[in-house]
ZAMARGU-4260 file (C-alpha; in steps of 0.2 Angstrom, whole numbers, plus 5000, padded with zeros to 4 digits):
<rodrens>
0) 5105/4640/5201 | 5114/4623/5208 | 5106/4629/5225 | 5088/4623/5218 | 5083/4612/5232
5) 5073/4596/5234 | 5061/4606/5244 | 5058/4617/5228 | 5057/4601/5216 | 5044/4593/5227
10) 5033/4610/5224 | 5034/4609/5208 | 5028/4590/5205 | 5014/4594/5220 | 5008/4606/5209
15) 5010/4598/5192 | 4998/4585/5201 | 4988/4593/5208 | 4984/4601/5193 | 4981/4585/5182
20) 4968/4583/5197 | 4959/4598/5195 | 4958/4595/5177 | 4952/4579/5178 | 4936/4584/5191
25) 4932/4599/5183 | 4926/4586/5168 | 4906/4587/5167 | 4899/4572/5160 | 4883/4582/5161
30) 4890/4598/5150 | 4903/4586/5140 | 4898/4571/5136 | 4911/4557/5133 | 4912/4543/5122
35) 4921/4531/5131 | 4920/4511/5126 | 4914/4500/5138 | 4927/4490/5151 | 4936/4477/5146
40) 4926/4465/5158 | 4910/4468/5145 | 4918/4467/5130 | 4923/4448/5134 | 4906/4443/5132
45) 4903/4449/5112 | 4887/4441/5112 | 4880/4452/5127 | 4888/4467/5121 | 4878/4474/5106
50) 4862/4473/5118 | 4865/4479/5133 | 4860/4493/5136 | 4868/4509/5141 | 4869/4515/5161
55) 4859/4529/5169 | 4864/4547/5165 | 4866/4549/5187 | 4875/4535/5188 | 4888/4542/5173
60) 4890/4558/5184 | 4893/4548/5199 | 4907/4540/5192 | 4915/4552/5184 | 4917/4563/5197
65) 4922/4549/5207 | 4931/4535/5200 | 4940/4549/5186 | 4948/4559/5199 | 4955/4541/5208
70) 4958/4533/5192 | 4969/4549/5186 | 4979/4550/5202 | 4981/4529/5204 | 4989/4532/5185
75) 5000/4545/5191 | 5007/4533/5204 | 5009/4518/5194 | 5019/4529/5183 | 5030/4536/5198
80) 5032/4517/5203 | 5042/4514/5188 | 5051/4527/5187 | 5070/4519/5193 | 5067/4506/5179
85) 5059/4514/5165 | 5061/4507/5151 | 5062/4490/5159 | 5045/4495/5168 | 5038/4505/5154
90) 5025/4492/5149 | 5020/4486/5165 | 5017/4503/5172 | 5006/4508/5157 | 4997/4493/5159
95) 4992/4495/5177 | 4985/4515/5173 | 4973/4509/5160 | 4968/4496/5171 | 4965/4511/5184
100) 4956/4520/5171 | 4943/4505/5164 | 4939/4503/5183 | 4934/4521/5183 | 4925/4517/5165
105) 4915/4500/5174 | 4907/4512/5183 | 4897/4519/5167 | 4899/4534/5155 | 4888/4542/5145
110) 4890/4539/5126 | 4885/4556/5119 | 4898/4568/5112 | 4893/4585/5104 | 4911/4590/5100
115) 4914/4594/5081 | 4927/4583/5070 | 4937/4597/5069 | 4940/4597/5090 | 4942/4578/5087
120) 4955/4578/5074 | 4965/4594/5078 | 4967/4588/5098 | 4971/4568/5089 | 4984/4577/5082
125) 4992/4585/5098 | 5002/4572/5102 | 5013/4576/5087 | 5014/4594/5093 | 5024/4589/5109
130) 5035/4576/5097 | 5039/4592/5087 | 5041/4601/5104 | 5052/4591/5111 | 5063/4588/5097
135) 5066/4607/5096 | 5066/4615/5114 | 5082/4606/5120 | 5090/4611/5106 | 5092/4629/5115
140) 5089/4623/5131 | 5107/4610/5132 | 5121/4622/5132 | 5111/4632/5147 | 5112/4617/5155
145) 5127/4611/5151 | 5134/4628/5157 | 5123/4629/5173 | 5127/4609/5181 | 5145/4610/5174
150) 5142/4593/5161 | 5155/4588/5149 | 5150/4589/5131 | 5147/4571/5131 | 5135/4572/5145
155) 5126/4587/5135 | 5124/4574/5122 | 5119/4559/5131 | 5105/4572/5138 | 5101/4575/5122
160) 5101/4559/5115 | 5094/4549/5131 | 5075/4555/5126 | 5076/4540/5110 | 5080/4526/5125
165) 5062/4531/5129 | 5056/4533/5113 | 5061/4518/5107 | 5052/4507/5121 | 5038/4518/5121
170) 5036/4515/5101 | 5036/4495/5106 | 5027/4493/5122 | 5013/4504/5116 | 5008/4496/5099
175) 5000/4478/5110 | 4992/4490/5122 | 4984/4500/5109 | 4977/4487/5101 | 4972/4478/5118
180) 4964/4493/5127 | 4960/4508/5112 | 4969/4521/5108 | 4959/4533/5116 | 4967/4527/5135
185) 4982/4527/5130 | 4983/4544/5123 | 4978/4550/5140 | 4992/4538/5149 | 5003/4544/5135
190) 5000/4565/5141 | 5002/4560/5160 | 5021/4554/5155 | 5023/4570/5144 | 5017/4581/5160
195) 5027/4571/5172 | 5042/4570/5162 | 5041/4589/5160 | 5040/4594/5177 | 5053/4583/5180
200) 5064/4589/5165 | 5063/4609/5174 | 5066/4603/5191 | 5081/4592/5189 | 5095/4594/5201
205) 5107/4587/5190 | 5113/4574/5177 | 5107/4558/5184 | 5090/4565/5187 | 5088/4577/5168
210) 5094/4559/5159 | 5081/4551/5169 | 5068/4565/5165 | 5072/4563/5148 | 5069/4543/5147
215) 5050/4545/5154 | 5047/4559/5142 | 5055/4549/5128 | 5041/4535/5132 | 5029/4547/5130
220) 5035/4556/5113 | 5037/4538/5106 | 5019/4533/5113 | 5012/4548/5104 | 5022/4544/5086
225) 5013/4526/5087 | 4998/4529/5093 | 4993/4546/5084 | 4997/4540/5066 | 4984/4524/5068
230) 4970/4534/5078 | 4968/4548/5064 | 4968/4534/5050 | 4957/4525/5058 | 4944/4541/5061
235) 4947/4549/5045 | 4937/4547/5028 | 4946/4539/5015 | 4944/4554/5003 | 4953/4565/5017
240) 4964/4552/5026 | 4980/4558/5018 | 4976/4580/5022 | 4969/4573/5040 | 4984/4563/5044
245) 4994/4575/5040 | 4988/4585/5053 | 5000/4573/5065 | 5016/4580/5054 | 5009/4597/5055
250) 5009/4597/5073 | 5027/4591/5072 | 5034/4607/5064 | 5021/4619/5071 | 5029/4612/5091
255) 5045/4614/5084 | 5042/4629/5077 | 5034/4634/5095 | 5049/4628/5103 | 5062/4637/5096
260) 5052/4653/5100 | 5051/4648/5118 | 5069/4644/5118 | 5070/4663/5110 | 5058/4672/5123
265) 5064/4665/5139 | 5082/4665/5134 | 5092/4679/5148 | 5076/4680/5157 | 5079/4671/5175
270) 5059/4673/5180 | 5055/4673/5198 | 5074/4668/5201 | 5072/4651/5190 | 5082/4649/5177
275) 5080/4652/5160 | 5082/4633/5154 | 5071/4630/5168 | 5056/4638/5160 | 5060/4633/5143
280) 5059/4617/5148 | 5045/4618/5158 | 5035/4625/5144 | 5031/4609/5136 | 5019/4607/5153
285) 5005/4618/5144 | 5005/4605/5127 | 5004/4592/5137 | 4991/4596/5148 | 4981/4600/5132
290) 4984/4582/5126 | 4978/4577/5144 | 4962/4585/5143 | 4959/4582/5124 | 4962/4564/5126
295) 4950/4565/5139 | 4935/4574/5128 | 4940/4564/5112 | 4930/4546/5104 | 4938/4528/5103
300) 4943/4524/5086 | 4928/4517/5078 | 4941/4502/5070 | 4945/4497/5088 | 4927/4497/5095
305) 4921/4485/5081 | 4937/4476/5084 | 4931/4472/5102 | 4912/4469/5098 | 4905/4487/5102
310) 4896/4491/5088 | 4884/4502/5095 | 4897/4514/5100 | 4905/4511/5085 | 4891/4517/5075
315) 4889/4532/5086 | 4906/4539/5084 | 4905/4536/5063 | 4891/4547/5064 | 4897/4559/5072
320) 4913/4562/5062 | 4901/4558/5045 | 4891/4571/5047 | 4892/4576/5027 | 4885/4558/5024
325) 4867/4549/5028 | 4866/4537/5043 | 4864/4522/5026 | 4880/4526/5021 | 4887/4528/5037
330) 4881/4509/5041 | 4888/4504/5024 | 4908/4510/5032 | 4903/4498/5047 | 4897/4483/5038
335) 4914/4485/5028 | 4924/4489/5046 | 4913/4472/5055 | 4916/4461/5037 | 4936/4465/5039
340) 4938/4464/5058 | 4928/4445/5056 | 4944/4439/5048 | 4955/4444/5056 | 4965/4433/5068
345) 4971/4440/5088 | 4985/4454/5085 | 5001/4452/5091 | 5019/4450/5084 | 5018/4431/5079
350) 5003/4437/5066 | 5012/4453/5062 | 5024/4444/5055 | 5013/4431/5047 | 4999/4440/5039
355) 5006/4458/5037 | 5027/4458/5033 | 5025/4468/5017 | 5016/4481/5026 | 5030/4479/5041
360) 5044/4479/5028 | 5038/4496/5020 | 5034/4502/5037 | 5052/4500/5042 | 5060/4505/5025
365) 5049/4519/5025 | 5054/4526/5045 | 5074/4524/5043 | 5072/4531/5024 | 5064/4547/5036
370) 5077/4548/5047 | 5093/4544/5035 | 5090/4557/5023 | 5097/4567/5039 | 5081/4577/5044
375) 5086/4579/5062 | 5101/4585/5058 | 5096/4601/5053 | 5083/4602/5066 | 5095/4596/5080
380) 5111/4604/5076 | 5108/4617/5064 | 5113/4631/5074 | 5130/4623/5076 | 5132/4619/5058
385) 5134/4640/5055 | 5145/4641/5072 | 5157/4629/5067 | 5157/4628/5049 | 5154/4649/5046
390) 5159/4657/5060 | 5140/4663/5065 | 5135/4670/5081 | 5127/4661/5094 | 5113/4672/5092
395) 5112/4673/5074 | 5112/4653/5071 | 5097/4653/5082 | 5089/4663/5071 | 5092/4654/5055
400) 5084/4639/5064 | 5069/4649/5066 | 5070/4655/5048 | 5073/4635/5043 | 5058/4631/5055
405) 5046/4644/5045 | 5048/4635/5030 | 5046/4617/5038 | 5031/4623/5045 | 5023/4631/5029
410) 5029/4618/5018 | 5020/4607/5029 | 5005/4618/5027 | 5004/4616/5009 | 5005/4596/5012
415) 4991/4593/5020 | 4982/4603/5009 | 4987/4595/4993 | 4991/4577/5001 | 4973/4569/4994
420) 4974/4577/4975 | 4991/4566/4973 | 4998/4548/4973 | 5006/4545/4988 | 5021/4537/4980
425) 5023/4550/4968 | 5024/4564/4981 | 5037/4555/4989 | 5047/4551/4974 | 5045/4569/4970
430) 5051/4574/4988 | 5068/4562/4987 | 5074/4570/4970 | 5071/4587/4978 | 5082/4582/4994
435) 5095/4574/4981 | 5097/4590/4970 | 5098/4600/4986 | 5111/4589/4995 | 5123/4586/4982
440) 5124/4604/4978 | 5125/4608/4993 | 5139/4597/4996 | 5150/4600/4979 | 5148/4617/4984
445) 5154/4617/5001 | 5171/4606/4994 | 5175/4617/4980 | 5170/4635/4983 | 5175/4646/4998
450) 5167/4641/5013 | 5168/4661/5018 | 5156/4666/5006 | 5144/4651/5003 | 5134/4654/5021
455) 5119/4662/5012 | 5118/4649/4997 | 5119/4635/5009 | 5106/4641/5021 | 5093/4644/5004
460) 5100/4626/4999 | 5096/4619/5015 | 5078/4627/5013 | 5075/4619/4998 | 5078/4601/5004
465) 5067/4606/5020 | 5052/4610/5007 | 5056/4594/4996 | 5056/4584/5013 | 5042/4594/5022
470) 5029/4592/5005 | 5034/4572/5004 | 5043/4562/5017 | 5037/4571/5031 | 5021/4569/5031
475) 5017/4553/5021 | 5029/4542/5030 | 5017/4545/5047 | 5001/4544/5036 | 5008/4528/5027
480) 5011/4516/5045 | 4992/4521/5050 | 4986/4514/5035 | 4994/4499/5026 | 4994/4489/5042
485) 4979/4475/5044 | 4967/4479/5059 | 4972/4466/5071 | 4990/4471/5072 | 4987/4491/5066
490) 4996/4497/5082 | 5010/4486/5085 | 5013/4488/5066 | 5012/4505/5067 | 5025/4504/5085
495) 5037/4495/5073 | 5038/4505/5061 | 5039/4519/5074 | 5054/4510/5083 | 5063/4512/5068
500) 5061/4531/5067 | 5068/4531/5082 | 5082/4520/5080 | 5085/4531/5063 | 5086/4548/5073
505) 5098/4540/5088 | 5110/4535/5073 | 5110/4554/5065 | 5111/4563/5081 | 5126/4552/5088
510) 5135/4554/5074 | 5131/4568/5067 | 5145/4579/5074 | 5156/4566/5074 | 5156/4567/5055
515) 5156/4586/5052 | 5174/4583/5065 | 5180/4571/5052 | 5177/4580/5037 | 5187/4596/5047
520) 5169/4605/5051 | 5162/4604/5031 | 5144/4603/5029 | 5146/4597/5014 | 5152/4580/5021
525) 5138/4575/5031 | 5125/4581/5018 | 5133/4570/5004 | 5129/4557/5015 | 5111/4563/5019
530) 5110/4563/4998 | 5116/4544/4996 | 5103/4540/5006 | 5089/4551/4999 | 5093/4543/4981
535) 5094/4527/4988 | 5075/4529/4995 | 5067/4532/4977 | 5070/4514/4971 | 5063/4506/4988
540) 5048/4520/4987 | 5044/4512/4968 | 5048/4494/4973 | 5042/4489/4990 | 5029/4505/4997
545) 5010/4503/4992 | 4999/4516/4984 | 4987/4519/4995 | 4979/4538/4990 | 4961/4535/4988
550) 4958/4518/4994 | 4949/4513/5011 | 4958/4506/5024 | 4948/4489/5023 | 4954/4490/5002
555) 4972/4494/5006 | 4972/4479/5020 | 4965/4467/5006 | 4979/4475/4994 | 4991/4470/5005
560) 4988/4453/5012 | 4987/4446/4994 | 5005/4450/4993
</rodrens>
């Protein structure tokens, strides 16, 4: 496969674009309907904004069949632009797109939207089924490459591992641009990275250009982990935040879960000549371009429309996702939204630190606490766990992932059904003394028996502090940063707290390995570790997270300034 050419790469990204074009024009206004807030030159004017009055239906149709298509592929080529610097670039470049597409915007969109709230919360949530995708495709996909571009094994992990330099400044440059332009535009700039990062991914020629594929979809999976959290919060009712916010986590183990059975399907099975890491990787092109067009279809947030003088809108999208509740209650949430977003001062990190640094500090105790308790270990490296600890097949550890990835994915299930009939804090205490147990078994077990015999109780071990993590940690760590941040600074809040998810997975999937090497390929090493830490995050969860089940986020915000 090393004779892939150039020619063959440059087919693959004409057709990737040309495709995010077609999607984009095939877009009725006239059949769809978006809800889009007004351009950023309008909003400056507060004053004029809750009385003008809304454009012509023909002149909505003009521009989007017009200025979306130009606005689409201007965003494309910003993006391109930045490609040799990218995580230096990252934030610039987004900027520019969402300018791009607020020019299309100037030109006027229609505000009606018939799509239900389930279409808007199920597509909100896509950006965590790529996260979860992501997170498990390369997993299969690595040693296929590492094998086909002849890469030592520190250049398989650096692959591996390069995606969370992206993450890391996507997670921080998308939080001010959030709360700048909505969360709505930046979903969509957030999908274009996931497609071109992905065409770029199955393409690559090599190890400079997969490590920098990898970078520009790492921008993306950490835009998505900022912004999705915050934009379901601020949609969902406060009886249902917890079950809807969940969704986000859901979608995370439902991608994994998706990618292991990609990595499965096209595994031996060189398509068309391509090879099979080819299409694995190229998979994650279908997800994506369903976050494209849902981001495309779906409402501002109403927090952010207030937040920027657009009531009207505002009103409009409440209403639509209150549909159980009368248009007097409905004015109620906004008077409550309008009362909050009055006091509040302009977002950015000098205010985040000033008026919301118990929220920010739970925020960031809560994201390392996820990743420390070694999560991504077993999601990451699980098939080598059994290879070099038991002795398993390739084949056969592959499978026990997918066995592990069942049980993330139901647990998760049961989550977001239960997530609203229980205090948040409890579920998580409840979910750290599960992982404990589990771990320290696990890991006596693995020092004192023989390891020849203890594959089986180890793998129902490890599904027992996938459930306790999957009920509890899981989920309520993502619901928990969209909501205990104030208004003005909810999306760099949330990017902080993000970042530190990130920075928590680069330190357990570099060193990882290193410590089941040290402690002479013994599981129970590493997952002693893992249980420190998840006994260690029961004390911080009762001390220093707030309770928030229940509670609007106006209450919550209140809660948590007077601390």
């Amino acid at each position: 496969d090393k004779s892939f050419s150039s020619a063959s790469m440059t087919d693959l990204i004409f057709l990737l674009l040309l495709f995010m074009l077609i999607a984009t024009t095939l877009i009725n206004p006239n059949a769809i309907k978006l809800i889009l807030p007004k351009s950023s030159n309008q909003l400056k004017d507060k004053a004029m904004t809750t009385t003008a009055s809304p454009v012509s239906k023909q002149t909505a149709s003009a521009a989007q069949e017009t200025g979306a298509t130009g606005a689409a592929a201007t965003a494309i080529e910003t993006i391109e632009t930045g490609v040799a610097g990218v995580a230096g670039a990252a934030t610039n470049a987004a900027a520019n797109a969402i300018e791009d597409l607020e020019a299309a915007e100037s030109h006027g969109f229609s505000t009606r939207f018939p799509l239900n709230s389930a279409f808007i919360f199920t597509f909100g949530a896509l950006g965590g089924m790529l996260f979860g995708f992501d997170t498990g495709i390369i997993s299969g996909a690595s040693p296929l490459i590492e094998s086909d571009f002849g890469l030592s094994v520190s250049q398989t992990g650096f692959i591996t591992s390069s995606v969370l330099i992206g993450s890391c400044a996507g997670a921080l440059s998308i939080g001010a641009l959030s709360d700048r332009f909505g969360r709505k535009k930046l979903l969509i700039v957030s999908a274009l990275l996931f497609l071109l990062g992905s065409g770029l991914c199955a393409s690559s020629t090599g190890f400079a250009m997969m490590v920098c594929a990898r970078i520009i979809l790492g921008l993306a999976v950490g835009a998505a982990s900022a912004l999705t959290p915050a934009y379901l919060a601020e949609l969902a009712p406060k009886e249902r935040r917890g079950s809807l916010s969940t969704l986000f986590q859901l979608m995370v183990t439902f991608g994994i879960l998706l990618a292991y059975a990609s990595n499965l399907g096209f595994l031996n099975h060189n398509l068309f000549g391509i090879r099979d890491w080819r299409w694995m990787l190229g998979s994650a092109l279908v997800p994506a371009a369903l976050l494209l067009l849902g981001g495309l279809l779906l409402p501002e947030s109403p927090r952010y429309l207030v937040n920027k003088g657009d009531t009207r809108n505002a009103f409009k999208v409440l209403t639509l996702i209150r549909k159980d509740v009368d248009q007097t209650q409905v004015q109620i949430e906004l008077d409550e939204i309008k009362a909050v977003a009055a006091q509040d001062t302009k977002g950015g990190v000098r205010e985040l630190f000033r008026i919301a640094r118990p929220a920010l500090v739970a925020a960031i105790g809560i994201m390392l606490f996820q990743q420390l308790v070694g999560i991504n270990s077993v999601i990451y490296f699980l098939p080598q766990v059994f290879i070099k600890g038991f002795g398993f097949p390739e084949g056969d550890a592959i499978w026990v992932s997918v066995g592990i990835g069942v049980v993330n994915f139901v647990s998760t299930i049961v989550a977001t059904l239960i997530m609203d009939r229980f205090p948040r804090k409890g579920v998580l205490i409840f979910g750290s003394i599960v992982m404990t147990v589990s771990l320290a078994v696990l890991a006596v077990m693995n020092f004192v028996g023989d390891v020849a015999v203890l594959a089986v109780p180890t793998m129902i071990l490890i599904a027992f502090y996938i459930l306790g993590f999957a009920v509890s940690w899981g989920p309520i760590a993502w619901v928990l940063i969209g909501e205990i941040f104030p208004l003005s600074v909810r999306g760099i809040g949330s990017s902080f707290g993000s970042a530190a998810n990130w920075l928590g997975n680069f330190i357990v999937s570099q060193f990882f390995l290193v410590l089941l090497d040290a402690f002479g390929n013994n599981v129970g090493g590493p997952f002693a570790i893992f249980g420190v830490f998840s006994a260690l995050s029961i004390p911080f969860v009762m001390r220093l997270v707030p309770e928030t089940n229940g509670k609007s986020l106006e209450e919550i915000e209140e809660e948590m300034t007077k601390r």
